[in-house]
C-alpha positions, 0 to 999 in steps of 0.5 A: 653178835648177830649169829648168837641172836639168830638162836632162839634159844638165847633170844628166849634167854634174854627175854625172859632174863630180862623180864625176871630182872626188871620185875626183880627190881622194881618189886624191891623199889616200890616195896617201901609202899604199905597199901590195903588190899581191902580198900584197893578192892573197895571193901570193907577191912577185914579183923582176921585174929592171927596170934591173938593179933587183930590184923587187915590184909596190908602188903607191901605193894612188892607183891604185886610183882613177886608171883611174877618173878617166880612164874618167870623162874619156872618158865626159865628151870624149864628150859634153862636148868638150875643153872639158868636160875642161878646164873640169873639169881645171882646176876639179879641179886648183884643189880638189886645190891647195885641199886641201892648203893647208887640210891645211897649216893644219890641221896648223898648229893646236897640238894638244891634250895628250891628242890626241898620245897618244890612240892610244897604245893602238892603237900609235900613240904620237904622234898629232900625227905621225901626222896630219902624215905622212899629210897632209903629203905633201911639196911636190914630190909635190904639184907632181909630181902636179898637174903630171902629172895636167893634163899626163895630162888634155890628152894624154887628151883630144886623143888622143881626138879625133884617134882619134875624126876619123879613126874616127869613132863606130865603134871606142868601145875604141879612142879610150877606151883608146888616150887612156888608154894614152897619157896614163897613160905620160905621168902614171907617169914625169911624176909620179915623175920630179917628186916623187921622181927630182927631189925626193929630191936636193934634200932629199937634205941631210936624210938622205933616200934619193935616186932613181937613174935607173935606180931612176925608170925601174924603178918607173915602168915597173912602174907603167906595167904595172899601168895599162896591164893595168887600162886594158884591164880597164876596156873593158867598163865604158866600153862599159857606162856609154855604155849607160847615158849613152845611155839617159838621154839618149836617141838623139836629144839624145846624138848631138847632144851628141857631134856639138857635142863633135867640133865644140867 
């Protein structure tokens, strides 16, 4: 073990696998949290009318996380491949499908008399339901956001290369953010199309709301909006961290690292 470490190569590998892994899977848990970007910023809600809907700027606060997740997935194509991505999508994907098995026996387990009203003093009178609505998002979310994330992954990443074939190593804003411009158009209407266009008409039985096309495509070009705008912000940072990936790798091990990428 301590000879595969001494490569810096793998080092970088599980540093950065594990940091597309953990923001991966963060991102999905607190998803189940709807904020207002207006009122975080203190101001006033905005009444943009999208397909005749009337609608503010409400993400889910996995947003928060996902330009993160992608800007790690262009730093891993860089030196990794497609390969690399893959691997590490797949790999995500399993833990993410993990997780949520291990929330549904959790919130399997009976709970404790004095744990259902052990926040009762704080305003939550039902704890028990309150741990099941948090993580109990329902199956077509999971499905929806799985789904969208790999297909997200795979537009990213072969977007990224063709970009790179014709430009070569010049232009490093433009194969990162164009993959990511791309693949989160893709992500934003996947996702909501799945989990809630789909979904609130198969549960709409339950007395849930259901989704109107025009209602799907307002929010998801909302959505759309705000990653594309955070994709742009995030250009500094990826050429920043191709500073530091290549000042830790030094010239020489980090051109062959990308020339074996383009290859793979």
């Amino acid at each position: 073990m301590q000879g595969i470490l001494q490569h810096k190569s793998v080092k970088l590998f599980l540093i950065l696998g594990g940091f597309f892994i953990t923001n991966a899977l963060i991102a999905e848990i607190i998803g189940v949290k709807i904020f207002s970007l207006e009122e975080t910023l203190g101001i006033k809600p905005f009444r943009l009318l999208v397909f005749g809907q009337e609608l503010s700027v409400n993400l889910t606060a996995g947003v928060l996380l996902w330009p993160v997740v992608f800007v790690m997935t262009d730093i891993i194509n860089e030196y990794y491949g497609m390969k690399g991505v893959r691997f590490l999508s797949l790999l995500t994907a399993g833990f993410i499908a993990f997780a949520f098995l291990v929330f549904v026996g959790a919130m399997a387990l009976q709970p404790a008399d004095f744990f259902i009203t052990s926040k009762a003093g704080s305003g939550v009178p039902d704890m028990e339901k309150a741990y099941e609505s948090v993580l109990g998002q329902g199956s077509f979310i999971i499905v929806g956001s799985l789904t969208a994330f790999l297909l997200g992954q795979l537009i990213d990443v072969f977007v990224f290369h063709r970009i790179k074939a014709v430009t070569g190593e010049k232009n490093i804003w433009l194969r990162a953010t164009g993959s990511t411009l791309i693949s989160q158009l893709m992500d934003s209407f996947v996702v909501l199309f799945i989990a809630f266009y789909i979904g609130s008409r198969v549960n709409h039985q339950n007395g849930d709301f259901v989704w109107s096309f025009k209602l799907f495509m307002a929010v998801g070009i909302v959505n759309y909006v705000y990653k594309f705008a955070v994709a742009l912000l995030m250009t500094p940072v990826i050429y920043l961290l191709h500073y530091v990936v290549e000042r830790y790798l030094g010239k020489e091990l980090a051109q062959s690292m990308k020339a074996s990428a383009m290859k793979a």
